[in-house]
CHARMM internal coordinates of N, CA and C (Angstrom, degrees):
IC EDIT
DIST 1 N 1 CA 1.4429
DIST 1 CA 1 C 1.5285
ANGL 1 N 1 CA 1 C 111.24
DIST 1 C 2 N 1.2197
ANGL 1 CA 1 C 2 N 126.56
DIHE 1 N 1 CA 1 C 2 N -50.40
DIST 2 N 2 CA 1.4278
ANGL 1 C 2 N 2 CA 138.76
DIHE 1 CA 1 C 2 N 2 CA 156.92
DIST 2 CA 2 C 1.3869
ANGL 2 N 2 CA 2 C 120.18
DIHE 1 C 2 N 2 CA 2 C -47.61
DIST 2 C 3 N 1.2894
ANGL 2 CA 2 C 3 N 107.76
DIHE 2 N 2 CA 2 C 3 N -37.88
DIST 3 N 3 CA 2.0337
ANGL 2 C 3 N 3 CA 106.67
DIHE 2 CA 2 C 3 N 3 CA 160.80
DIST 3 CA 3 C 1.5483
ANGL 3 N 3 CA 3 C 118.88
DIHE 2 C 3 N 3 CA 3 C -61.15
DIST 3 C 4 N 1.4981
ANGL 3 CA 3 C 4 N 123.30
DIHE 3 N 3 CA 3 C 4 N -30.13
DIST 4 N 4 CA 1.2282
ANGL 3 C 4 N 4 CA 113.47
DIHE 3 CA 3 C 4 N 4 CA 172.68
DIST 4 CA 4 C 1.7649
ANGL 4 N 4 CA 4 C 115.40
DIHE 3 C 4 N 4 CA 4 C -63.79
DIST 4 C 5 N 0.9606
ANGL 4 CA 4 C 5 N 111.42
DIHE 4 N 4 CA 4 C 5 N -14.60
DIST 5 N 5 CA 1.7158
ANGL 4 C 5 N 5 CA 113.24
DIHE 4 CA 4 C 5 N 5 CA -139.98
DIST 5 CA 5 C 1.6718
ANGL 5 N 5 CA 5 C 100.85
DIHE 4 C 5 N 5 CA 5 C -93.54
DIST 5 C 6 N 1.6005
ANGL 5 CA 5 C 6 N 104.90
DIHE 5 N 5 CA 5 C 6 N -42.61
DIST 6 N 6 CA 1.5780
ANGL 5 C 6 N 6 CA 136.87
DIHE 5 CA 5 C 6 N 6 CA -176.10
DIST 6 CA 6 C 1.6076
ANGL 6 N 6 CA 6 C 86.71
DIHE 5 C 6 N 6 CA 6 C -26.53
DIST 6 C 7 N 1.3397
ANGL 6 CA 6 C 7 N 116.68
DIHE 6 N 6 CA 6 C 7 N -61.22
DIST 7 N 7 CA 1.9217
ANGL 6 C 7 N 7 CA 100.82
DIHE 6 CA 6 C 7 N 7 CA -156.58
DIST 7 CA 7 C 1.6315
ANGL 7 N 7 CA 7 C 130.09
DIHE 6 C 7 N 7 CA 7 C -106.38
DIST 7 C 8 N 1.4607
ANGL 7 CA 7 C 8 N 76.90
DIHE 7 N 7 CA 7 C 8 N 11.25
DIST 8 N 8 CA 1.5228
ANGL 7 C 8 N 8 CA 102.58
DIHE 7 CA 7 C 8 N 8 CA 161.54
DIST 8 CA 8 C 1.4860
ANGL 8 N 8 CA 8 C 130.06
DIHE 7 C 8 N 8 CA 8 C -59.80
DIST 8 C 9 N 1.5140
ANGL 8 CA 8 C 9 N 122.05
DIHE 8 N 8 CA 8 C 9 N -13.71
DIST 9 N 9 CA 1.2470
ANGL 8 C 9 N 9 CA 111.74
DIHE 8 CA 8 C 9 N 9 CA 168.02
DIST 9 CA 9 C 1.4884
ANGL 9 N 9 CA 9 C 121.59
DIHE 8 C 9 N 9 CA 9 C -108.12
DIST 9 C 10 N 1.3859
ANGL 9 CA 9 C 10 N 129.46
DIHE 9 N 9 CA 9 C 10 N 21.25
DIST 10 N 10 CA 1.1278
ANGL 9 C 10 N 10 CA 145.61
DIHE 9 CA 9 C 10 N 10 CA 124.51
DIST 10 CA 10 C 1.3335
ANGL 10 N 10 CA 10 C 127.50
DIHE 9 C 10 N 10 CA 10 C -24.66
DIST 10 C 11 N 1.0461
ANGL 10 CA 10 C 11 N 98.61
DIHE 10 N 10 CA 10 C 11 N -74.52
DIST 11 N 11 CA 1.8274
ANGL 10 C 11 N 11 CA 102.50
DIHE 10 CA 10 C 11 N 11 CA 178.55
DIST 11 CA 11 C 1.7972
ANGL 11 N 11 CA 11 C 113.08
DIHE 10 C 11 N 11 CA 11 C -70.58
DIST 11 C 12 N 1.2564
ANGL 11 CA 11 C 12 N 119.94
DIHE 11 N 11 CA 11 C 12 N -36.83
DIST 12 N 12 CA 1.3687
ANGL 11 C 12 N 12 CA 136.20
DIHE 11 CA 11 C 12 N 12 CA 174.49
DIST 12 CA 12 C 1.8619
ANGL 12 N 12 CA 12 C 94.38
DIHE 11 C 12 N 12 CA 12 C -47.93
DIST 12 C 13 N 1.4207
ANGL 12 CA 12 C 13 N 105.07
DIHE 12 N 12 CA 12 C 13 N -69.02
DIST 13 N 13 CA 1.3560
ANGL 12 C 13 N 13 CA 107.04
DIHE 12 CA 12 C 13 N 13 CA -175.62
DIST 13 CA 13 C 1.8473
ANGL 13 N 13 CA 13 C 121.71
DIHE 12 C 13 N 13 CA 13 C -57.70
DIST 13 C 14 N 1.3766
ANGL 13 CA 13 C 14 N 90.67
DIHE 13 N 13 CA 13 C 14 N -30.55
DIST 14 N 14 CA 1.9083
ANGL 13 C 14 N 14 CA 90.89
DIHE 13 CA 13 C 14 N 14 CA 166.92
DIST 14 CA 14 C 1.4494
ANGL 14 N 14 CA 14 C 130.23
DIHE 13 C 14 N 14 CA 14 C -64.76
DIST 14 C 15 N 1.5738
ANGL 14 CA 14 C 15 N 89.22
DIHE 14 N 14 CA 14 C 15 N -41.49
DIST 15 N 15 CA 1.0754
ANGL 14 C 15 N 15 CA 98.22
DIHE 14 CA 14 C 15 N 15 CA 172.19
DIST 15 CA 15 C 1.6418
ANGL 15 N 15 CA 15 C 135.90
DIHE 14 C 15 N 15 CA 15 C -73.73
DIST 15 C 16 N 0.9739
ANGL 15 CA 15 C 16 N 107.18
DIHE 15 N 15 CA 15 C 16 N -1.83
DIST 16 N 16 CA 1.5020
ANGL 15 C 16 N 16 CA 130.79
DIHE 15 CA 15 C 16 N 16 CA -170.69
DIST 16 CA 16 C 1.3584
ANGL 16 N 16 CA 16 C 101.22
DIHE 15 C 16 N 16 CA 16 C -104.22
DIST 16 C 17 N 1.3446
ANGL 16 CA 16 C 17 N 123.20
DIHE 16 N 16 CA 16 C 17 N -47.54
DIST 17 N 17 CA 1.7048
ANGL 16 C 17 N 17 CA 135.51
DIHE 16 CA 16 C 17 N 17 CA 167.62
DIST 17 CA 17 C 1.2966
ANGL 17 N 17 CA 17 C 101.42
DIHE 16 C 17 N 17 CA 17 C -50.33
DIST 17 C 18 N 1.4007
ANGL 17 CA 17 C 18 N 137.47
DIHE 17 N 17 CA 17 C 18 N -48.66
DIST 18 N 18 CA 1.2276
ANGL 17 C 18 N 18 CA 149.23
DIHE 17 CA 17 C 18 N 18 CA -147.93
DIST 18 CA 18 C 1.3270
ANGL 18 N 18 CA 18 C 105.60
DIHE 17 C 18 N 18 CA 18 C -67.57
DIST 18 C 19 N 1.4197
ANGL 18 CA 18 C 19 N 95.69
DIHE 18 N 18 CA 18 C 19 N -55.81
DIST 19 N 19 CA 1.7247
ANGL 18 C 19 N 19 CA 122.89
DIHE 18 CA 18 C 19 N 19 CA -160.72
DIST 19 CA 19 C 1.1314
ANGL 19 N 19 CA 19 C 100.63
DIHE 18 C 19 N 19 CA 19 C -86.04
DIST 19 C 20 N 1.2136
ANGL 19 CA 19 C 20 N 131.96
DIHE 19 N 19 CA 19 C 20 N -34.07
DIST 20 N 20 CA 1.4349
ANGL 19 C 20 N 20 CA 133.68
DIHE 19 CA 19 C 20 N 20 CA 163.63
DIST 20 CA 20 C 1.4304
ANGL 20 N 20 CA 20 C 111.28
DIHE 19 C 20 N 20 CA 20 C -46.68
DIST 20 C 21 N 1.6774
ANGL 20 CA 20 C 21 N 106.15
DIHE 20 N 20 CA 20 C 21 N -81.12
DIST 21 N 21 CA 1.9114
ANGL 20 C 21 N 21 CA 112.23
DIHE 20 CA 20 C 21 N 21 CA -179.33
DIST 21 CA 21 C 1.7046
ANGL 21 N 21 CA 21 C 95.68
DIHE 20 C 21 N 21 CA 21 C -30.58
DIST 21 C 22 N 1.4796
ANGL 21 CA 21 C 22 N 128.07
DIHE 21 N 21 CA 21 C 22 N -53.44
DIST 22 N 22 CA 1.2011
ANGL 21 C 22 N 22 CA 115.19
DIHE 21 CA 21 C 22 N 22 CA -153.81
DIST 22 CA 22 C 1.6487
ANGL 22 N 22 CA 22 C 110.25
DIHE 21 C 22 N 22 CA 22 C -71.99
DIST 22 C 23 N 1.2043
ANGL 22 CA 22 C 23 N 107.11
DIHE 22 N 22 CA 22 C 23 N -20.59
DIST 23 N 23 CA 1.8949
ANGL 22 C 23 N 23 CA 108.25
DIHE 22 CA 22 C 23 N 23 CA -174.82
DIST 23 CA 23 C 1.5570
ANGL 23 N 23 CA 23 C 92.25
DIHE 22 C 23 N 23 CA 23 C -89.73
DIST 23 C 24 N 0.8729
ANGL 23 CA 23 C 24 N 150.17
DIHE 23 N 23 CA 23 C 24 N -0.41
DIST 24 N 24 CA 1.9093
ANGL 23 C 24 N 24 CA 149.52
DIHE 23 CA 23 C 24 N 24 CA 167.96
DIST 24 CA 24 C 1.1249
ANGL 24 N 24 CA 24 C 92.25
DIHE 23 C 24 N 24 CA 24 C -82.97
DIST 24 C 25 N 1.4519
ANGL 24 CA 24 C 25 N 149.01
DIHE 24 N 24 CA 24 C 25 N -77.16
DIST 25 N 25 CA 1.2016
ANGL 24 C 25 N 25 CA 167.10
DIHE 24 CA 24 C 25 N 25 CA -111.24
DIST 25 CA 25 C 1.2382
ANGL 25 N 25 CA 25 C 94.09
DIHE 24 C 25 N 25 CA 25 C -97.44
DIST 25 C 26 N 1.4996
ANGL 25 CA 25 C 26 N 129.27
DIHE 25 N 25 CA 25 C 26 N -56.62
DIST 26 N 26 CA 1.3980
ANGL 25 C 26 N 26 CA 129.33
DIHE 25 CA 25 C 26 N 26 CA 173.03
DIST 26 CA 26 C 1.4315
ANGL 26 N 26 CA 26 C 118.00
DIHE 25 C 26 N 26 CA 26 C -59.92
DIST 26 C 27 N 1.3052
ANGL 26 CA 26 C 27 N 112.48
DIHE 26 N 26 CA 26 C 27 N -52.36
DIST 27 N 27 CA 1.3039
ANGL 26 C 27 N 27 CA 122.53
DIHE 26 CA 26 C 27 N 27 CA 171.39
DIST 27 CA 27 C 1.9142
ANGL 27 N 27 CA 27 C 114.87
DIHE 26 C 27 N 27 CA 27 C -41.64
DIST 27 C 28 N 1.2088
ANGL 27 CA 27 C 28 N 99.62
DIHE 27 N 27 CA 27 C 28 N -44.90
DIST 28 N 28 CA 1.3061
ANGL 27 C 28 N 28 CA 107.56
DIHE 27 CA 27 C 28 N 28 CA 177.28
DIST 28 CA 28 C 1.1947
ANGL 28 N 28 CA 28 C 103.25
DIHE 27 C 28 N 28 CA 28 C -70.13
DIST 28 C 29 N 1.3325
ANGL 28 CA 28 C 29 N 131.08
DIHE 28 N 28 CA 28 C 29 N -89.47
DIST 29 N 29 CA 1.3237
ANGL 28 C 29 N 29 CA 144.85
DIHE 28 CA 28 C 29 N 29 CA 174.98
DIST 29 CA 29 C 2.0002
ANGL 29 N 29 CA 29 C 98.16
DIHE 28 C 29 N 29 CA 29 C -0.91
DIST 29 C 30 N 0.9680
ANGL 29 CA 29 C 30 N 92.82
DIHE 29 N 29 CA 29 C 30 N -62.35
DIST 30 N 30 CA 1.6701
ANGL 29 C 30 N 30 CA 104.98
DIHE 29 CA 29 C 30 N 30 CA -172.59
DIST 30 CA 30 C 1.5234
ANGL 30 N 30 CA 30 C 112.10
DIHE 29 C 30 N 30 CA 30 C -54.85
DIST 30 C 31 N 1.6302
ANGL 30 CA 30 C 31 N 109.61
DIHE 30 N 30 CA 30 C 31 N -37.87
DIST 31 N 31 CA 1.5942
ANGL 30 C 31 N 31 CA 107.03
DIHE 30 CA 30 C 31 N 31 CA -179.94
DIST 31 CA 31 C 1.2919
ANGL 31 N 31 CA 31 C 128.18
DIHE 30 C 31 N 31 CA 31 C -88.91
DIST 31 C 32 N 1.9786
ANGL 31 CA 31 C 32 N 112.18
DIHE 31 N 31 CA 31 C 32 N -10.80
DIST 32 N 32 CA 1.2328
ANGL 31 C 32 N 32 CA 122.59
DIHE 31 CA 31 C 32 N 32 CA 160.36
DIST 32 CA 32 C 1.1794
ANGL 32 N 32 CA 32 C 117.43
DIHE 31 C 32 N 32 CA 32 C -67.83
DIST 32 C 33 N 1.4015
ANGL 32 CA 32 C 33 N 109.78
DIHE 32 N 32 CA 32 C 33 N -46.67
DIST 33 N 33 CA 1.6213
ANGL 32 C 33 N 33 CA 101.37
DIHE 32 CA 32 C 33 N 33 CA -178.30
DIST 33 CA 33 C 1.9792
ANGL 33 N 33 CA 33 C 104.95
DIHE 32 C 33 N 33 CA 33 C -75.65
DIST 33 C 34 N 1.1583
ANGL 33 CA 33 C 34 N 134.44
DIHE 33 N 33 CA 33 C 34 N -22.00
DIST 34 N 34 CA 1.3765
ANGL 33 C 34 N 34 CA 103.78
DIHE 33 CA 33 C 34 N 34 CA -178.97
DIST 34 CA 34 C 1.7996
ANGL 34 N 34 CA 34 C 108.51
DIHE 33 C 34 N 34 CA 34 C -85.99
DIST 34 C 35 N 1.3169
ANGL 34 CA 34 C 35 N 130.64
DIHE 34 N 34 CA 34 C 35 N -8.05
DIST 35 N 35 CA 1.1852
ANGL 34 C 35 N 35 CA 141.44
DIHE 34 CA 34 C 35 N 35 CA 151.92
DIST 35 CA 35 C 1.2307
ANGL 35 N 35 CA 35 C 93.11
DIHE 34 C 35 N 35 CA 35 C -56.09
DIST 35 C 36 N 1.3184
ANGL 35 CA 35 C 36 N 141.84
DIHE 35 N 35 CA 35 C 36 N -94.61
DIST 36 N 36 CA 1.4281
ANGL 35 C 36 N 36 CA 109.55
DIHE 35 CA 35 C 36 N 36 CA -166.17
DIST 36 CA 36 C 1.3231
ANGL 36 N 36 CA 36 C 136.00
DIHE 35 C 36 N 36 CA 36 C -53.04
DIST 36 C 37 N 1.5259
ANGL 36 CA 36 C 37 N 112.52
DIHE 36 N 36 CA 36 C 37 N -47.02
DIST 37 N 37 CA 1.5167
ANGL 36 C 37 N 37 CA 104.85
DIHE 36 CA 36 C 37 N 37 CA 152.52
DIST 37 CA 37 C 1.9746
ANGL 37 N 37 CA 37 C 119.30
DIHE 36 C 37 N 37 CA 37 C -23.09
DIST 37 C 38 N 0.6972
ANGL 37 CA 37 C 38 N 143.52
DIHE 37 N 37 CA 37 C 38 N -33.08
DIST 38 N 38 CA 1.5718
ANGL 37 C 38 N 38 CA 154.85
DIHE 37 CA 37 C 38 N 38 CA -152.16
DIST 38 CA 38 C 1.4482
ANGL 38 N 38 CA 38 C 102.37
DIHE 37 C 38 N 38 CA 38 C -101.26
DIST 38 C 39 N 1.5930
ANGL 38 CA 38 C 39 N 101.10
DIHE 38 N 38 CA 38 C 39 N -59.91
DIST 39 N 39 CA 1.4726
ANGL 38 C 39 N 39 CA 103.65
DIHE 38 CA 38 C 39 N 39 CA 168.06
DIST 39 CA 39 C 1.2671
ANGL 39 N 39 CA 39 C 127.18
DIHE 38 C 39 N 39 CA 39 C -58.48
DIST 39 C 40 N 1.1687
ANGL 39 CA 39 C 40 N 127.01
DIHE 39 N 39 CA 39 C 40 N -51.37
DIST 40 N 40 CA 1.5290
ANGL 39 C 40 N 40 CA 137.15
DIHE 39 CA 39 C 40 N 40 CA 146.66
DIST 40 CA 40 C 1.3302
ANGL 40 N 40 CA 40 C 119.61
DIHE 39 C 40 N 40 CA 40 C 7.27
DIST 40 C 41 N 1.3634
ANGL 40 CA 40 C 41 N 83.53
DIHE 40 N 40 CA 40 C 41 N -90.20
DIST 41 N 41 CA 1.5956
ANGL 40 C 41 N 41 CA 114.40
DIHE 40 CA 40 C 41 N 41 CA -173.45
DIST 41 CA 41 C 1.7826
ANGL 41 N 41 CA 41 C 119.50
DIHE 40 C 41 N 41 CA 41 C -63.09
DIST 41 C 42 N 1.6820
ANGL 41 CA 41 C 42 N 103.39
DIHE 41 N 41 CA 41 C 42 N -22.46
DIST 42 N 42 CA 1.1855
ANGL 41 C 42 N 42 CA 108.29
DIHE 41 CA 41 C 42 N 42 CA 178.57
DIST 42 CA 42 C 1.2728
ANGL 42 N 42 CA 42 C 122.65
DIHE 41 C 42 N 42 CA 42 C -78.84
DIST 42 C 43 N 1.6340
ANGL 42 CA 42 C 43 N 108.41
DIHE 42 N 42 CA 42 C 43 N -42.64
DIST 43 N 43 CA 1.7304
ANGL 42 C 43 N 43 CA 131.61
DIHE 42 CA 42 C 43 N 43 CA 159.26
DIST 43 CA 43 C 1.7666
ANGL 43 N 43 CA 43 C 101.74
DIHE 42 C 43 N 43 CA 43 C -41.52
DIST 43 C 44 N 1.6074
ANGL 43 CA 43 C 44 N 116.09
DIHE 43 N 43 CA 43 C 44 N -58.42
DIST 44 N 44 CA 1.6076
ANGL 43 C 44 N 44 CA 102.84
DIHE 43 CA 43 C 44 N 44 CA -166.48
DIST 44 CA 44 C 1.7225
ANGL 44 N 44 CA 44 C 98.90
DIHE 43 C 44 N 44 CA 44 C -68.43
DIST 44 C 45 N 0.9923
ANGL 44 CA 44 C 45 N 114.74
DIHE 44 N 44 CA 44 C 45 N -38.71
DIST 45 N 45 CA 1.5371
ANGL 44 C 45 N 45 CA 95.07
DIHE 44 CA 44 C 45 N 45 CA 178.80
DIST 45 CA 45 C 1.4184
ANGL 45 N 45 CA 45 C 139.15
DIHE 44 C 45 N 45 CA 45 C -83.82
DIST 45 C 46 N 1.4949
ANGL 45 CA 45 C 46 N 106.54
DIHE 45 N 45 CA 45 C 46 N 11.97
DIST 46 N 46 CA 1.4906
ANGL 45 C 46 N 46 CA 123.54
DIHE 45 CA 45 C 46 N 46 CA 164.83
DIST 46 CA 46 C 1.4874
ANGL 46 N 46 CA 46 C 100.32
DIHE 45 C 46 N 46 CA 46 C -97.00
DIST 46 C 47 N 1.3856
ANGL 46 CA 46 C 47 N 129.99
DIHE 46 N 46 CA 46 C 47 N -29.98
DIST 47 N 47 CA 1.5259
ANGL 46 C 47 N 47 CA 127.89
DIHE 46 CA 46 C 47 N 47 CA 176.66
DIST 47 CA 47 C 1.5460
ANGL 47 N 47 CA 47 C 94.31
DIHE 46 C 47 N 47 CA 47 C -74.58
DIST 47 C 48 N 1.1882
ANGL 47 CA 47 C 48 N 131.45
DIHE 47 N 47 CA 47 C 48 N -47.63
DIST 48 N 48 CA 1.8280
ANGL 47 C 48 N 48 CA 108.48
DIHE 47 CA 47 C 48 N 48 CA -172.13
DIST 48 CA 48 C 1.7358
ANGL 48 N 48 CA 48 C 118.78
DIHE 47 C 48 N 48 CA 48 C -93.26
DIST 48 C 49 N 1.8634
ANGL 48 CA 48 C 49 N 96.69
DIHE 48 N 48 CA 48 C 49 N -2.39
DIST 49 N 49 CA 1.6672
ANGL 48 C 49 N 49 CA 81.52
DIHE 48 CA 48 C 49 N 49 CA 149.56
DIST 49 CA 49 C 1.0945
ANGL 49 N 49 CA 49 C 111.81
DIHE 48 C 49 N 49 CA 49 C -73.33
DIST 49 C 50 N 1.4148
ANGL 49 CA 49 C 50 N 112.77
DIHE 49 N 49 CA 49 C 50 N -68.79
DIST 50 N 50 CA 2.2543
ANGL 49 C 50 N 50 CA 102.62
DIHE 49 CA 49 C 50 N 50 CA -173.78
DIST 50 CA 50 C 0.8146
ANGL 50 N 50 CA 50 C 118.25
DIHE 49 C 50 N 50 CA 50 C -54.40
DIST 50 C 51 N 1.7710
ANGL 50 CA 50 C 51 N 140.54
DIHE 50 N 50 CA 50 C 51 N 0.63
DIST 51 N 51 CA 1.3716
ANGL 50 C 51 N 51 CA 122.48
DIHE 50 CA 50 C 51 N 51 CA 142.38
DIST 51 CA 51 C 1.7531
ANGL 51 N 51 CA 51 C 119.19
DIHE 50 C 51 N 51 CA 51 C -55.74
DIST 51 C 52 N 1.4777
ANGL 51 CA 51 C 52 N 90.63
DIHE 51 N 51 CA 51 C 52 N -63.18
DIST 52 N 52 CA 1.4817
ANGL 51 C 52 N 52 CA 87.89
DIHE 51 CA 51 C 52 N 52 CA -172.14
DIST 52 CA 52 C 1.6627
ANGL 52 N 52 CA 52 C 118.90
DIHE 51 C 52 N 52 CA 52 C -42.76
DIST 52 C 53 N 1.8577
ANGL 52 CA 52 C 53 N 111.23
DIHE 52 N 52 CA 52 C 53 N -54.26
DIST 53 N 53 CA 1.4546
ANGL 52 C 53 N 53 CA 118.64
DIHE 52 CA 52 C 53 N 53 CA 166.65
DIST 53 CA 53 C 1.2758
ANGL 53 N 53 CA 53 C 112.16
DIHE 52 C 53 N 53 CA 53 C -19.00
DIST 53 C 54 N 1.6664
ANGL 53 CA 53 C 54 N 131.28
DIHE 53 N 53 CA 53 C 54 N -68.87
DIST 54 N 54 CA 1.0012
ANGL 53 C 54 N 54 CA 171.57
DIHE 53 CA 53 C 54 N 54 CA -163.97
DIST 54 CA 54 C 1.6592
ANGL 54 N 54 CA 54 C 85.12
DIHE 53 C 54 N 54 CA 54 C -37.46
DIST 54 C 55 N 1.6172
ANGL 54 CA 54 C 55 N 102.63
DIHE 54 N 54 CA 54 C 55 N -89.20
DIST 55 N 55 CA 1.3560
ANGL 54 C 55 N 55 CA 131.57
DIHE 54 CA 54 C 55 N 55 CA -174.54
DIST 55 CA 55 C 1.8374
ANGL 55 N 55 CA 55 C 99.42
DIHE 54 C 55 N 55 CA 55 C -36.42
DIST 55 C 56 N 1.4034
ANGL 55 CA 55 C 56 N 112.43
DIHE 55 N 55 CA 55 C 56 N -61.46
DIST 56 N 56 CA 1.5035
ANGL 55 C 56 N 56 CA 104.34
DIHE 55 CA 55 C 56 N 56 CA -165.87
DIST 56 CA 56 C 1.3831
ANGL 56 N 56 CA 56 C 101.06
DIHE 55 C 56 N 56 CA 56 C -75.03
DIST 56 C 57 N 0.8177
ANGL 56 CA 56 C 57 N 166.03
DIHE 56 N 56 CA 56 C 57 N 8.43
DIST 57 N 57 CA 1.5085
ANGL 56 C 57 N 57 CA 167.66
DIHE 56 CA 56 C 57 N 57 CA 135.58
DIST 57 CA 57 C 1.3663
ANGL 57 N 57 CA 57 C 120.24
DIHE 56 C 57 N 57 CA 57 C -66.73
DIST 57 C 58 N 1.2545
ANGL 57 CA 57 C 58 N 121.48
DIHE 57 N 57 CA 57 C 58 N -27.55
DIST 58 N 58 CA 1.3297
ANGL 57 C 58 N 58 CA 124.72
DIHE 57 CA 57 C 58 N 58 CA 154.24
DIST 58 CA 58 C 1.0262
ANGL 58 N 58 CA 58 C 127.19
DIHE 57 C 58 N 58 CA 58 C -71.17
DIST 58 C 59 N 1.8488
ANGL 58 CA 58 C 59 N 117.09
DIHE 58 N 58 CA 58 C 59 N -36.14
DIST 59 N 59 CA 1.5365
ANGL 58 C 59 N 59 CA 134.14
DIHE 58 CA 58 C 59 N 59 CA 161.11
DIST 59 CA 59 C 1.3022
ANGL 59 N 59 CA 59 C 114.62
DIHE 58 C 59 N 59 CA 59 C -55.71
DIST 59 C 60 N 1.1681
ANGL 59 CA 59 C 60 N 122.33
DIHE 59 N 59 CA 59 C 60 N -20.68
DIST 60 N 60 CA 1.2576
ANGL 59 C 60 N 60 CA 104.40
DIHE 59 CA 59 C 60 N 60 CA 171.82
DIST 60 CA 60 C 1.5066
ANGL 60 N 60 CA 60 C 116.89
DIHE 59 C 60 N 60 CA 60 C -154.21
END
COOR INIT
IC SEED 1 N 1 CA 1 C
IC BUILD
């Protein structure tokens, strides 16, 4: 009964490796894209301050 059992924690452990790599990978996945999100958004709002700058300096 104990001879079946021996190679049973093989697959337990793959599977745990598996699911692991895959929750890093997401995790990552998730922090590249809101880093760019950030960057993004930070670039458009340095382009429509020096517009505006732009604009009030011409206004007057």
């Amino acid at each position: 009964m104990m001879r079946d059992e021996n190679g049973a924690a093989y697959p337990v452990v793959l599977i745990v490796a598996v699911l692991s790599l895959f929750v890093i990978f997401e995790v990552t996945q998730i922090y590249i894209s809101e880093i760019g999100f950030v960057t993004e958004m930070k670039d458009y709002y340095e382009k429509r301050i020096i517009q505006l700058l732009k604009n009030a300096i011409i206004e007057n």
